[in-house]
C-alpha positions in Angstrom: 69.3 99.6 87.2 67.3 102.1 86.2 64.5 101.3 83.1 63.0 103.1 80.7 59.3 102.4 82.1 60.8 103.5 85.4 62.2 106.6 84.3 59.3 107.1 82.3 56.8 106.9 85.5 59.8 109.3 87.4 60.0 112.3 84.6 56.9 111.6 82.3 57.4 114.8 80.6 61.3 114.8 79.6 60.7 110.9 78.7 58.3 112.2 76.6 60.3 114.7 75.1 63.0 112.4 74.1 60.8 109.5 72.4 59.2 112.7 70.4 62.4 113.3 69.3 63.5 109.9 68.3 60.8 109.5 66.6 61.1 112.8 64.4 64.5 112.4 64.0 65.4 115.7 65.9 67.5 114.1 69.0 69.9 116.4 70.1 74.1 115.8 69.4 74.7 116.6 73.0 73.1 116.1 76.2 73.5 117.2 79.3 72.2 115.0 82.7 72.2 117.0 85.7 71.3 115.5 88.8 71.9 115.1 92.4 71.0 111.3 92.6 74.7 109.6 91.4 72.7 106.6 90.4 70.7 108.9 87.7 74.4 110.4 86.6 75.6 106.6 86.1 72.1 105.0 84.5 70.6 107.1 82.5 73.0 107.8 79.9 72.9 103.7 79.0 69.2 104.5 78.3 69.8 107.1 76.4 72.4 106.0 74.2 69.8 102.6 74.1 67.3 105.1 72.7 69.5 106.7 70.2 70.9 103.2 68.5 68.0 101.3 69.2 66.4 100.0 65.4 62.8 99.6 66.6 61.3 102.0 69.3 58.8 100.6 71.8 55.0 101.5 71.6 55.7 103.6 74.2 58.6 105.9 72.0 61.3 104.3 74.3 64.0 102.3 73.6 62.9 98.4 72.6 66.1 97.2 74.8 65.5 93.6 72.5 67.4 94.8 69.0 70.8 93.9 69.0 72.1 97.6 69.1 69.8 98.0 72.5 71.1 94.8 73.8 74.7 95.8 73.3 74.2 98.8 74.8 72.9 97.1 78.2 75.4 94.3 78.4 78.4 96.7 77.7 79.5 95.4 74.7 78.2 98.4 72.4 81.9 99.1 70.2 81.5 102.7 69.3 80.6 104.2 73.0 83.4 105.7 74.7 83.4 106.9 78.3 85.5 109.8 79.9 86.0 110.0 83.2 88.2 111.3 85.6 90.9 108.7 86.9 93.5 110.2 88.7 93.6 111.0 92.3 93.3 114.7 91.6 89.8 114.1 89.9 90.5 116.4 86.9 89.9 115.3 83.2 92.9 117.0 81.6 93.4 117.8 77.6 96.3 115.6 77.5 99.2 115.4 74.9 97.9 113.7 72.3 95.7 111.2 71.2 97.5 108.2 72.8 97.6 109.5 76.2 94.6 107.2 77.7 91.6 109.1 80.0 92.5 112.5 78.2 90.0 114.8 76.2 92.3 114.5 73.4 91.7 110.3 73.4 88.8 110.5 73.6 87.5 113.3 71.1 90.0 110.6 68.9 87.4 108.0 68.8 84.8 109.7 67.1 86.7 110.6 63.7 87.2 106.8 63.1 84.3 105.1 61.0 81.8 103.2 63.7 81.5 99.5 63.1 78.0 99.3 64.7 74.8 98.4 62.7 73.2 101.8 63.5 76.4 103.6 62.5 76.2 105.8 65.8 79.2 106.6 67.7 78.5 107.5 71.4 80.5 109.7 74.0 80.0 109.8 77.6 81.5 112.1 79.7 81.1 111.6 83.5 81.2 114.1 86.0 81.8 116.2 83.4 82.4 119.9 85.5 85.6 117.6 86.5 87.1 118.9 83.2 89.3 121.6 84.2 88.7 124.7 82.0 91.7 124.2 79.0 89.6 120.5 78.5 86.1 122.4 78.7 87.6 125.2 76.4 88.9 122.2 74.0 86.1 120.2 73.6 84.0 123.3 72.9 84.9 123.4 69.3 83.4 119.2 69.3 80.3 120.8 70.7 79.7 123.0 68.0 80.9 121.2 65.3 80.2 117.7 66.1 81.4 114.7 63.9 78.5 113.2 62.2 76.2 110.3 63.7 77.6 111.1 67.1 76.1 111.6 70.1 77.8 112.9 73.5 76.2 113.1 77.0 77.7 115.1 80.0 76.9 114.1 83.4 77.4 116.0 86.4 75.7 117.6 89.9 77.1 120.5 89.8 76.2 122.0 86.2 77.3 125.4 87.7 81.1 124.0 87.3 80.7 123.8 83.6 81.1 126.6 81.2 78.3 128.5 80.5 79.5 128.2 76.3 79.7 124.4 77.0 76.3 124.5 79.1 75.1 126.5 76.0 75.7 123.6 73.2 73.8 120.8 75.1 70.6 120.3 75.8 69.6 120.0 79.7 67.8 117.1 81.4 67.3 118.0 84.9 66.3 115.0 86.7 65.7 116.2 90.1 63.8 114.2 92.7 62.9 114.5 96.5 65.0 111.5 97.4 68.2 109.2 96.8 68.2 105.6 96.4 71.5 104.1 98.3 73.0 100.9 97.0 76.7 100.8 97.8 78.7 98.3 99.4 77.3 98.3 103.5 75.0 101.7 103.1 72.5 100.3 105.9 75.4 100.2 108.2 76.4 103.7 108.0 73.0 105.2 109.6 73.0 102.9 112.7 76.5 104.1 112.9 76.0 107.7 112.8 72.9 107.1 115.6 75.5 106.0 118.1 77.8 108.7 116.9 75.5 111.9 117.3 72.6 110.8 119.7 74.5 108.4 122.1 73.2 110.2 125.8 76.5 110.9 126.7 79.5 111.9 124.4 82.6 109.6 124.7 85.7 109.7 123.0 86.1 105.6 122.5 83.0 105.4 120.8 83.7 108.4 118.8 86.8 106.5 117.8 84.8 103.5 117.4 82.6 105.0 114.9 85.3 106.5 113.1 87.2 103.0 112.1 84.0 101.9 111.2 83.2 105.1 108.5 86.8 104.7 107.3 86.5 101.0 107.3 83.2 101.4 104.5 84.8 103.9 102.9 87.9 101.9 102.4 86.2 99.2 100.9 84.3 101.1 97.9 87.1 100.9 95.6 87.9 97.3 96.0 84.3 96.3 95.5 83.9 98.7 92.7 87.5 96.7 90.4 85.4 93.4 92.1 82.1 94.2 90.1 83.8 95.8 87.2 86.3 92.3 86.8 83.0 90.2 87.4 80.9 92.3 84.8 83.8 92.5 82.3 85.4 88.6 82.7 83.6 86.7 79.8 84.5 89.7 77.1 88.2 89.7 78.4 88.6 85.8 78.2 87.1 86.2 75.2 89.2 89.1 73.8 92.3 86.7 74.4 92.0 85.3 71.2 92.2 88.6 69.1 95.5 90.8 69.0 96.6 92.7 72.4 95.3 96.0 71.3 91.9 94.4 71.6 92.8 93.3 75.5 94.1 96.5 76.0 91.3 98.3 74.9 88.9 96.1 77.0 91.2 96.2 80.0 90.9 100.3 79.6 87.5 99.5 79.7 87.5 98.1 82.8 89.7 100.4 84.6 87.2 103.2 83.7 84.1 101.4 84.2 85.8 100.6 88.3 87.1 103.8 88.3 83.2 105.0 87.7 82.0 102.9 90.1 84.0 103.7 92.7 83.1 107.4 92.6 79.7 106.5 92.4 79.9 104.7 95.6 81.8 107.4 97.0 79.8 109.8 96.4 76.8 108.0 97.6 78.8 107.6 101.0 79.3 111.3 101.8 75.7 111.9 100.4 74.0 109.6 102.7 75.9 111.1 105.9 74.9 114.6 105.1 71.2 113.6 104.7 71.2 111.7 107.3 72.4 114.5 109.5 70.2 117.2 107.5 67.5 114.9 108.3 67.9 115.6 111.7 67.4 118.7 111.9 64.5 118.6 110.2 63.3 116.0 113.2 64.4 118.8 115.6 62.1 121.3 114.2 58.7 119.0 114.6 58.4 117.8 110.6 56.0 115.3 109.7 58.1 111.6 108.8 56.0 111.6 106.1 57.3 115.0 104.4 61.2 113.3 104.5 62.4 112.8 101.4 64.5 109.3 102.8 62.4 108.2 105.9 64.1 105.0 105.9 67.2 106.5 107.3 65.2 108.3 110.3 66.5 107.1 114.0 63.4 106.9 116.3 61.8 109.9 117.6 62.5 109.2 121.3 66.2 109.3 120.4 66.5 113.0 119.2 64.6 114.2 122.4 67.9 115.5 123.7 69.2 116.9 120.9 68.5 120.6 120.2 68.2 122.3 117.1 71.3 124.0 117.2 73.0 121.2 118.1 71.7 119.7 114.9 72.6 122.7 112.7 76.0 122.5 114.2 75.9 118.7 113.6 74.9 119.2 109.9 77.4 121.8 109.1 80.2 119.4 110.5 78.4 117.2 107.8 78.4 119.9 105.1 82.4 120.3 106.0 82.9 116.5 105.1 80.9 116.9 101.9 83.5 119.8 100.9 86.9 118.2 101.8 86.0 114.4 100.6 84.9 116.0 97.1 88.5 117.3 96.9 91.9 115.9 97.0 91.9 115.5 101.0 92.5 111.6 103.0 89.3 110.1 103.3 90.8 109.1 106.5 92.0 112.2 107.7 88.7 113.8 106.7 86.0 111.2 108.5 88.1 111.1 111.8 87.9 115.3 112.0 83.9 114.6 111.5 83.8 112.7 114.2 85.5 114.8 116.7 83.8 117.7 115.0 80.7 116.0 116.3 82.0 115.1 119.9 83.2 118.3 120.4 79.6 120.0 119.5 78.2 116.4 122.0 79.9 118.3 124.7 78.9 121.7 124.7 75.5 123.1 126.6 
């Protein structure tokens, strides 16, 4: 989990921006966290919304992450923050039909004209992977943007802030947190580069072990989701046993919760996945052309030097655009399946030609 003193030491000057504004009073109603790194996407809008509610600011301008409001934020149990993400297999946050129709902008723009019942009295809206809101949603929660409800504060996460309207870009304020690396932590990441070693740089190509490989890619990827509900239902259980006691529109609500928060997860991980695979094999072409280790921005992937020796550059460019081809069809509505097993004949094929 990312910290405050961590993100602090990562982007000193945007960290100091924010606790300026805190401090003044002037933090923005909207935010909007690009990044490449899916863990930034995920983490840093729980220190954000910590350094909007918190009651007494650290020395340091940050978030104290002791006052109740902080702590509530951290273990989850915050009542006024709201997160919107997409949940259907189609990935698209839709308007919806009305305020009842759950994961929909129209539920969720809902929450925010009901009085908060938090001691800070701020009401907090996440939207993750937010250039998944096709353009009616974008178009429709424009008119939140520019008149927002008061004490509310809403945070849009994506990668590719491109996606986004440039009138919803417009009405937030950017935080580009952009760094030379990714940190992996999903389910079995530090089996997936010893997997694609014996898949590209194996001396001779063969078609079992390309099989081999594949089952193994699908096998990982297969397993994000059920370890994403498995974290969520472990994170979630005390609050839900809990919640029993109160009326069933508290369990629903909570259960929602859950479904989003493994729902969030799971793309997260997902997203990780593909990400490692193309650095990996970009990477490698940046081993072909005689780079320094030192210069790569995730040497702990690197195979050993002597293993590349027979792999040319093209072959590597070749390799990486079969990468940059499973990057583009697992980010839409394609079989993960379907999609790893053409990589790896993609990268066969390219094995056997001089």
């Amino acid at each position: 989990m990312l910290d405050w003193k961590a993100f602090k030491e990562r982007f000193p000057m945007i960290a100091h921006a924010l606790a300026n504004a805190k401090s003044a009073g002037r933090m923005g109603h909207a935010y909007l966290v690009a990044s490449a790194n899916p863990n930034y996407r995920v983490e840093f809008p729980t220190l954000l919304s910590a350094l909007r509610v918190c009651l007494q600011q650290a020395p340091d301008g940050g978030p104290c992450m002791d006052c109740r409001e902080c702590r509530n934020i951290l273990n989850g149990l915050y009542p006024d923050l709201y997160l919107l993400a997409p949940t259907s297999k189609a990935r698209e946050i839709v308007i919806g039909k009305d305020s009842d129709d759950p994961d929909t902008l129209r539920w969720f723009e809902s929450q925010f004209h009901l009085s908060s019942v938090s001691e800070s009295g701020w009401k907090i809206g996440v939207v993750q992977e937010a250039d998944t809101m096709n353009e009616s949603a974008q178009n429709a929660f424009l008119k939140t943007l520019e008149e927002p409800p008061g004490k509310c504060l809403f945070i849009l996460t994506t990668g590719r802030p491109s996606s986004l309207l440039p009138t919803v870009r417009s009405r937030c304020q950017l935080l580009s947190l952009t760094d030379n690396r990714c940190e992996y932590s999903f389910p079995r990441c530090a089996d997936v580069p010893p997997l694609l070693s014996t898949l590209a740089l194996a001396p001779k190509p063969s078609l079992m072990r390309t099989e081999d490989c594949a089952r193994a890619l699908i096998e990982i990827a297969a397993s994000l989701s059920t370890a994403a509900r498995t974290a969520a239902d472990e994170k979630w259980a005390p609050r839900l046993e809990a919640a029993k006691e109160l009326e069933a529109a508290g369990v629903k609500l909570i259960e929602r919760r859950i479904d989003g928060e493994a729902g969030s997860e799971y793309r997260r991980s997902r997203e990780q996945f593909i990400s490692l695979i193309h650095t990996w094999f970009a990477q490698l072409v940046l081993m072909t052309s005689g780079m320094e280790n030192s210069l790569f921005p995730n040497p702990e992937l690197l195979p050993p030097p002597e293993s590349v020796k027979d792999i040319s550059g093209d072959k590597a460019l070749r390799m990486l655009t079969a990468a940059e081809d499973l990057l583009s069809a697992m980010r839409t509505n394609v079989n993960d399946e379907l999609a790893l097993r053409t990589f790896c004949l993609s990268i066969n094929f390219i094995l056997t030609k001089d």
